[in-house]
N, C-alpha and C positions, 0 to 999 in steps of 0.2 A: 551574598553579592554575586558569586560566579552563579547560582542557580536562579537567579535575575535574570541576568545577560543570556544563558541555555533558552529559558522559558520565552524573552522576548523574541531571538531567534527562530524558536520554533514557530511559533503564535507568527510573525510577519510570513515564515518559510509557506507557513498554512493558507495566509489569508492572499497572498500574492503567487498562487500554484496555481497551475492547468489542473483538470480531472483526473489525468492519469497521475499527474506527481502526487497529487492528495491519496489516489489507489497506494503506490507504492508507500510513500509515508505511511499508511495504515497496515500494510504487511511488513514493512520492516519495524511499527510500530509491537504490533504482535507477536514477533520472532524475540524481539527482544524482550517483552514481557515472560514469554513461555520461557526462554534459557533462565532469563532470573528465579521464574519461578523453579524451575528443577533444581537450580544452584542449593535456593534457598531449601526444597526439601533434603538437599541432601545432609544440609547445614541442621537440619532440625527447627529452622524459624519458621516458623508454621505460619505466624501473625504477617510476616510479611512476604510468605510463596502468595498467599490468601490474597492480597493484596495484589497481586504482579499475575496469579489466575485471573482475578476480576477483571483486572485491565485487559486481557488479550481477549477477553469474552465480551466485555463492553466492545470494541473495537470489532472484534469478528459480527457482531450483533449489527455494527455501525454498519460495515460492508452490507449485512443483511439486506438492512432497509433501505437503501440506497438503491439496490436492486432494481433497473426502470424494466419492469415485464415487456411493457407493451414495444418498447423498443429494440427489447435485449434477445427477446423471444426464447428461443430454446437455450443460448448462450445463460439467459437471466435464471432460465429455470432448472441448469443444472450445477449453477454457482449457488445459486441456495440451495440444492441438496447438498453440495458438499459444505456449504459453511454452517449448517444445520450438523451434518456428520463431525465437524470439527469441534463444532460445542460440545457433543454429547464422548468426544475422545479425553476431551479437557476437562471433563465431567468427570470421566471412569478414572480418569487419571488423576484429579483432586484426590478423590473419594480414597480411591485404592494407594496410591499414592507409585501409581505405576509410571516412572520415565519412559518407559516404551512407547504410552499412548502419548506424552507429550511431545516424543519424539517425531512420533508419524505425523504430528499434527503439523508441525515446525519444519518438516519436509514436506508435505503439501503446498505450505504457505511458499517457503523457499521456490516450491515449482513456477508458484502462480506469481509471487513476485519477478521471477527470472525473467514470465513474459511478459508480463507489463515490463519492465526494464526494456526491452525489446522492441515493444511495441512504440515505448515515449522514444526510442532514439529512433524509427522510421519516420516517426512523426516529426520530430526534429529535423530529420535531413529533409523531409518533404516540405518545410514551412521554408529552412532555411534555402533551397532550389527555386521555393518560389519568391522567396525577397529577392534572390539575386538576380532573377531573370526579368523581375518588376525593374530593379535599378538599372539594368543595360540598356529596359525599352525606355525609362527616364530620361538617358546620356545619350539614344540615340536619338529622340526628338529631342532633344536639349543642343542637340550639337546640329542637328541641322540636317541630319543625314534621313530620318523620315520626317517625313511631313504631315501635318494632320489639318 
């Protein structure tokens, strides 16, 4: 029943988000697949790290293709080297069953997440600047004070 309620949550969170909250959802998507999965190797649950690798590689794969070249331009083209680099870390680190490489991958994400975080809260204040200064020119033709 409560993982009902999580899943409807997310599903709305997703389908009613701007393009950067969907960005960050899918990095803190990923971060938390990778820790589960080092938990679980340390746990020896191989069946379910397996499971929580797929995911943060699905997801990094997702960022992949989303990739818009022609707009992103050198921006686009060096987020797919690195998200290309993070598969193959997540790779060496299934394989080998190395935390380190999960680690570095999990801290990349972290970075990139940080800016997107950053990024949606200028854009926030810049949307919210501009409603506010829409609604004063509203109240001052409203009140009489410009004329149009």
């Amino acid at each position: 029943m409560y993982c009902n309620g999580v899943q409807s949550y997310r599903k709305t969170n997703v389908t009613t988000s701007d393009p950067a909250r969907l960005i960050i959802l899918c990095y803190e998507g990923a971060i938390d697949s990778l820790k589960l999965a080092k938990q679980k190797m340390k746990e020896k649950d191989y069946e379910k790290k397996e499971t929580a690798i797929i995911n943060a590689q699905d997801i990094i794969n997702e960022l992949l293709c989303s990739l818009d070249f022609e707009r992103g331009g050198e921006i686009a083209i060096n987020l797919s080297s690195l998200y290309n680099y993070m598969i193959r870390r997540i790779l060496h680190g299934d394989v080998n069953r190395d935390t380190g490489a999960i680690d570095e991958v999990i801290g990349m994400l972290n970075e990139l997440l940080s800016a997107w975080r950053e990024l949606a809260l200028k854009t926030e204040r810049q949307i919210q600047t501009a409603q506010d200064s829409l609604y004063c020119q509203k109240r001052a033709v409203g009140s009489g004070y410009i004329s149009v």
